[in-house]
C-alpha positions as protocol buffer text, in pm:
chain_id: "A"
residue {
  index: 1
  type: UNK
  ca { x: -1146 y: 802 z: 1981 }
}
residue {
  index: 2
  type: UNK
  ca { x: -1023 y: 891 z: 2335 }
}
residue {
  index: 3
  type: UNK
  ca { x: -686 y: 804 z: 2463 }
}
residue {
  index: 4
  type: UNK
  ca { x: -471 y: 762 z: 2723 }
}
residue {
  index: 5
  type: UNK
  ca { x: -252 y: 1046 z: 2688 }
}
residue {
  index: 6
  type: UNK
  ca { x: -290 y: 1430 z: 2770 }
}
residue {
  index: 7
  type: UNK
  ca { x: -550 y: 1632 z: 2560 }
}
residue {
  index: 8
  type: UNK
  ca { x: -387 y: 1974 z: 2423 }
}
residue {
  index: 9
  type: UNK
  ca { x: -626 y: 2194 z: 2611 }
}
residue {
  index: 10
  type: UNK
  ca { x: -357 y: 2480 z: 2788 }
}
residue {
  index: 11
  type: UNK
  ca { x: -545 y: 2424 z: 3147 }
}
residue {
  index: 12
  type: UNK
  ca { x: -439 y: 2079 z: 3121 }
}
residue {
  index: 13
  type: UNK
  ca { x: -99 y: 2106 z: 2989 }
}
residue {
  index: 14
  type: UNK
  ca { x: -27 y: 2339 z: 3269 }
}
residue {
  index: 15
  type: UNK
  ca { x: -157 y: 2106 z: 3583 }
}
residue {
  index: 16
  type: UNK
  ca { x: 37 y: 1821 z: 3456 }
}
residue {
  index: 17
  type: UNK
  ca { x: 347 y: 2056 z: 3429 }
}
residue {
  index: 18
  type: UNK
  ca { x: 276 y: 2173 z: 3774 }
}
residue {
  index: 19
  type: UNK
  ca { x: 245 y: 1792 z: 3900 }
}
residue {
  index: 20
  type: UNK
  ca { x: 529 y: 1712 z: 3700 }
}
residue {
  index: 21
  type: UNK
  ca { x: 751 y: 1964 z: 3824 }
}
residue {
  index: 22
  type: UNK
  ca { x: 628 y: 1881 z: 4230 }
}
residue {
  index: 23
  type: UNK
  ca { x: 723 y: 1549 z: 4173 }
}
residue {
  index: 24
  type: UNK
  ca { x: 1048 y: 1557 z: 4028 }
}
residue {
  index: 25
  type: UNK
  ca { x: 1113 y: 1802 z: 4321 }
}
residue {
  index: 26
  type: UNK
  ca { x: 1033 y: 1554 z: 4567 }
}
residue {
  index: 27
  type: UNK
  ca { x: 1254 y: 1279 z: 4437 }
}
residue {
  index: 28
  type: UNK
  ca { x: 1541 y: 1521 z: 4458 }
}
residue {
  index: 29
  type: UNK
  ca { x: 1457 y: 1632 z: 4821 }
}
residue {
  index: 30
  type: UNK
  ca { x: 1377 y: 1267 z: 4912 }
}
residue {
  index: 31
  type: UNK
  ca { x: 1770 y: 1204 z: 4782 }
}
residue {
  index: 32
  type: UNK
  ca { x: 1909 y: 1488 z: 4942 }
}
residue {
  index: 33
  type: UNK
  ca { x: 1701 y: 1433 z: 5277 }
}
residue {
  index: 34
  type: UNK
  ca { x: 1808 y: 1056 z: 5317 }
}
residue {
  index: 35
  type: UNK
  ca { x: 2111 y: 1029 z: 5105 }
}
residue {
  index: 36
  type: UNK
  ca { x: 2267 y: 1317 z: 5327 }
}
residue {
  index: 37
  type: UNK
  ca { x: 2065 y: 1498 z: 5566 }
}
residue {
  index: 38
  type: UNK
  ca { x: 1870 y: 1260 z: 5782 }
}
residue {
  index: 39
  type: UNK
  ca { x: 2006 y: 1142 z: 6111 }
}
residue {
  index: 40
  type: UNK
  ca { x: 1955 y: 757 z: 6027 }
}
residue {
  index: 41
  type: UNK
  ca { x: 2199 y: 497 z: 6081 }
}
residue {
  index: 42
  type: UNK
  ca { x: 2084 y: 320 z: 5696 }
}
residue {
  index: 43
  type: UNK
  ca { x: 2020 y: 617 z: 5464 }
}
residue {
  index: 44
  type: UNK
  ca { x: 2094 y: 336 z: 5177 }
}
residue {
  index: 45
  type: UNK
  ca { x: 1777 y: 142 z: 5309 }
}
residue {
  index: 46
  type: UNK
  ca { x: 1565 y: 447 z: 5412 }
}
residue {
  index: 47
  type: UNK
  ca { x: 1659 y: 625 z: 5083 }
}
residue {
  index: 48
  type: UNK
  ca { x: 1600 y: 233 z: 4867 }
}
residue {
  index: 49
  type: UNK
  ca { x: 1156 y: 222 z: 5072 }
}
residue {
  index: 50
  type: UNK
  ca { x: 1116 y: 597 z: 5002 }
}
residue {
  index: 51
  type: UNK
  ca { x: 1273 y: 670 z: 4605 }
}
residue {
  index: 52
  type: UNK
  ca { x: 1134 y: 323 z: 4491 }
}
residue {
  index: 53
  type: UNK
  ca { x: 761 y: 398 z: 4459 }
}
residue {
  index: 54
  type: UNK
  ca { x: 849 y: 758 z: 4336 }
}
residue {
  index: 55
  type: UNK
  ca { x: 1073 y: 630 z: 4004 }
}
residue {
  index: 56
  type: UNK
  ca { x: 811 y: 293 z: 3950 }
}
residue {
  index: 57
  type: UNK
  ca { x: 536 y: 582 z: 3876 }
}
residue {
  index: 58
  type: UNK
  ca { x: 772 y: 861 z: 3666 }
}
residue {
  index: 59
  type: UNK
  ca { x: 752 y: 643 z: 3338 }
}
residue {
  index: 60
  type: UNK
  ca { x: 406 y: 707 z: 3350 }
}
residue {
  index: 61
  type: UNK
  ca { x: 378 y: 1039 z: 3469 }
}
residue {
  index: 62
  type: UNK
  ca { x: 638 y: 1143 z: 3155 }
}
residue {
  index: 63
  type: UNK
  ca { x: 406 y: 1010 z: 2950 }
}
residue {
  index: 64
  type: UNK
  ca { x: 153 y: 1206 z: 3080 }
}
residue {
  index: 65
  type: UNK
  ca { x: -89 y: 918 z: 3162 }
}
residue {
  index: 66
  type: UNK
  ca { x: -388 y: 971 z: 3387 }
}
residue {
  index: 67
  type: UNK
  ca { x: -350 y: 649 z: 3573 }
}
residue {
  index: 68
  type: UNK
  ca { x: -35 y: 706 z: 3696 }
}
residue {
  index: 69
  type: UNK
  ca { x: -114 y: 1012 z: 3829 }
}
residue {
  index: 70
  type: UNK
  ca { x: -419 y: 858 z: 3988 }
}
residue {
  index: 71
  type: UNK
  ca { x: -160 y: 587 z: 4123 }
}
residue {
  index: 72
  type: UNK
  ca { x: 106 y: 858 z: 4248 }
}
residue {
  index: 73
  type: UNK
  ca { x: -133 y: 1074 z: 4387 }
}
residue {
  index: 74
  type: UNK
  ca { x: -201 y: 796 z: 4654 }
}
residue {
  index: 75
  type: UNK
  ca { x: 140 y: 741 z: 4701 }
}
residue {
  index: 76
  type: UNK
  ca { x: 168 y: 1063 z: 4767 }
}
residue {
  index: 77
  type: UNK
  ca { x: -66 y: 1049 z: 5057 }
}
residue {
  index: 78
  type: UNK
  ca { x: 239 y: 869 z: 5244 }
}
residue {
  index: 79
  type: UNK
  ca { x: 494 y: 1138 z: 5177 }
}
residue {
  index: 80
  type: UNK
  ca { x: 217 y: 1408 z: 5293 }
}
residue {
  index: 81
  type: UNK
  ca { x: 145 y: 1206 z: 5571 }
}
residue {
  index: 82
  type: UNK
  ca { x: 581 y: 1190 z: 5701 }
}
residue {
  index: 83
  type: UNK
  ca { x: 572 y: 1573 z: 5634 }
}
residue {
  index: 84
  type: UNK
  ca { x: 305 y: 1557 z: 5884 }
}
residue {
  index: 85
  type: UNK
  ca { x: 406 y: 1386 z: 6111 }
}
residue {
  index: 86
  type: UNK
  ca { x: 789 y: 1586 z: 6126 }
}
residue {
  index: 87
  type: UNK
  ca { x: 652 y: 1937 z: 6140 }
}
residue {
  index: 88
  type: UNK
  ca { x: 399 y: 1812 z: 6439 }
}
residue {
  index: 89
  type: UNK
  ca { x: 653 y: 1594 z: 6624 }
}
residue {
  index: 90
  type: UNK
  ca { x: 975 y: 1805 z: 6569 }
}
residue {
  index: 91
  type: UNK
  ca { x: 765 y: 2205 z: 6616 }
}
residue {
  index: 92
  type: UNK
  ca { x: 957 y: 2249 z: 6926 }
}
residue {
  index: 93
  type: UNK
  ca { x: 1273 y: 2305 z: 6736 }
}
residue {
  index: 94
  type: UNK
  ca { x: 1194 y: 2562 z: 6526 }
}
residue {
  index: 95
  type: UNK
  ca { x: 1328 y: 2675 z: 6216 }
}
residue {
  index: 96
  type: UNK
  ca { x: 1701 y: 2765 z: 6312 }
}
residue {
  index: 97
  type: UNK
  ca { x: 2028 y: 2578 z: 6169 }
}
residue {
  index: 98
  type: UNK
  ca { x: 1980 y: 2192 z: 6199 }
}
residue {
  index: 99
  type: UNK
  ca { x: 1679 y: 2169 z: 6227 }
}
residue {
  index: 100
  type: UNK
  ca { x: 1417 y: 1891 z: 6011 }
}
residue {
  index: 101
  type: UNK
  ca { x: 1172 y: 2145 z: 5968 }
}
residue {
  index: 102
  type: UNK
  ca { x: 1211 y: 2324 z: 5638 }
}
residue {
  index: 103
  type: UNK
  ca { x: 1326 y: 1979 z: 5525 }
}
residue {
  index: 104
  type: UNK
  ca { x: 961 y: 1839 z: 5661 }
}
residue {
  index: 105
  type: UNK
  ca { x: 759 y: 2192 z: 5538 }
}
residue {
  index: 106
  type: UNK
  ca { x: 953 y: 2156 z: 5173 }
}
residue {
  index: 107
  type: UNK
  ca { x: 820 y: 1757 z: 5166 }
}
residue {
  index: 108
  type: UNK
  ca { x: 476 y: 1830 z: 5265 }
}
residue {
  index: 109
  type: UNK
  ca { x: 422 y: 2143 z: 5027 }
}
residue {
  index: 110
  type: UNK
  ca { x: 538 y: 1943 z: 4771 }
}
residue {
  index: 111
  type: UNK
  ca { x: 311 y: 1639 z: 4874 }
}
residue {
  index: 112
  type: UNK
  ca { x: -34 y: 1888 z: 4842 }
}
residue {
  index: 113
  type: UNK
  ca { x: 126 y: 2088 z: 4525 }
}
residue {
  index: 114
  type: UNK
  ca { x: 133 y: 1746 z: 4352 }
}
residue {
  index: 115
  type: UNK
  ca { x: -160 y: 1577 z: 4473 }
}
residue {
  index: 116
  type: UNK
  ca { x: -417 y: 1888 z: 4423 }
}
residue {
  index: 117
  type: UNK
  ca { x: -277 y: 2007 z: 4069 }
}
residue {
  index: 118
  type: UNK
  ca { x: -275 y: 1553 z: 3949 }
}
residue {
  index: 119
  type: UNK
  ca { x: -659 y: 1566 z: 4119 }
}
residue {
  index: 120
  type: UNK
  ca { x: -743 y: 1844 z: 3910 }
}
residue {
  index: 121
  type: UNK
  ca { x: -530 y: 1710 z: 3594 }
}
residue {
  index: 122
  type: UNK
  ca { x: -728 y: 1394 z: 3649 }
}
residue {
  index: 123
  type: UNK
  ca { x: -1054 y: 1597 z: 3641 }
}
residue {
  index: 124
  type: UNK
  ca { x: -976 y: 1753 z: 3287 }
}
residue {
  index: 125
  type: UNK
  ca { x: -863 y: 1441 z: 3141 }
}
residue {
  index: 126
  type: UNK
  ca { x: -1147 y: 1295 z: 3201 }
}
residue {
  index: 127
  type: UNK
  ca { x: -1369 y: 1570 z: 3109 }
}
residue {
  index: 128
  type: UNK
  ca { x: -1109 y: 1570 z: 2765 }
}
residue {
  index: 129
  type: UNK
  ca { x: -1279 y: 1154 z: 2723 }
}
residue {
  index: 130
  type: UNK
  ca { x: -942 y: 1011 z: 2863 }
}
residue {
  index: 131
  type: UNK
  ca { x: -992 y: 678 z: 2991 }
}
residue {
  index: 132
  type: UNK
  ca { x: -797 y: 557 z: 3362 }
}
residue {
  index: 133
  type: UNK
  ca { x: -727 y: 260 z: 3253 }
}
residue {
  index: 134
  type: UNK
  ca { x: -456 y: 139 z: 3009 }
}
């Protein structure tokens, strides 16, 4: 009888490690970035829209269920897309002292570590007979 929870195969235990690990790293760049780093004038409210959706998923994802990393994965698809958008629109600054772009490079590596290795977790879960929903 299939469940929801990770099957022991060691392919699978390490992608969900690997997602695991890129997400947790994300919530503590997302706190350092807006809690101390970002040139806002409300890093309470900016740090509140951005940490919210990434702890309402980690329940889950500790769990190791298969729907939330389906859910976080397109969640993710925002924080890739800010990465995006601060290496493109802040390039002309380089990488010297002060500048947002190792900050924006470190967010969207991140972003495609954890959304490739939770596609491909998602892939042997469900070749494993583990069901998406609850």
């Amino acid at each position: 009888m299939p469940t929801d929870t990770a099957p022991s195969s060691a392919a699978s235990r390490w992608l969900q490690g690997l997602a695991l690990a890129s997400y947790l790293l994300l919530i503590v760049l997302t706190i350092v970035w807006e809690g101390w780093l970002a040139p806002k004038s409300s890093p309470a409210f900016w740090l509140a829209v951005k940490i919210v959706p990434l702890l309402w998923l980690l329940p889950g994802l500790l769990r190791q269920r298969a729907r939330s990393l389906v859910l976080a994965s397109l969640f993710m698809l925002l924080y890739l897309s800010e990465g995006l958008v601060l290496l493109w629109t802040e390039r002309a600054a380089g990488f010297g002292p002060g500048s947002h772009l190792p900050w924006a490079l470190a967010e969207t590596i991140l972003s495609v570590a954890f959304i490739l290795s939770a596609a491909y977790a998602v892939r042997t879960l469900r070749a494993h007979g583990v069901p998406l929903s609850r």
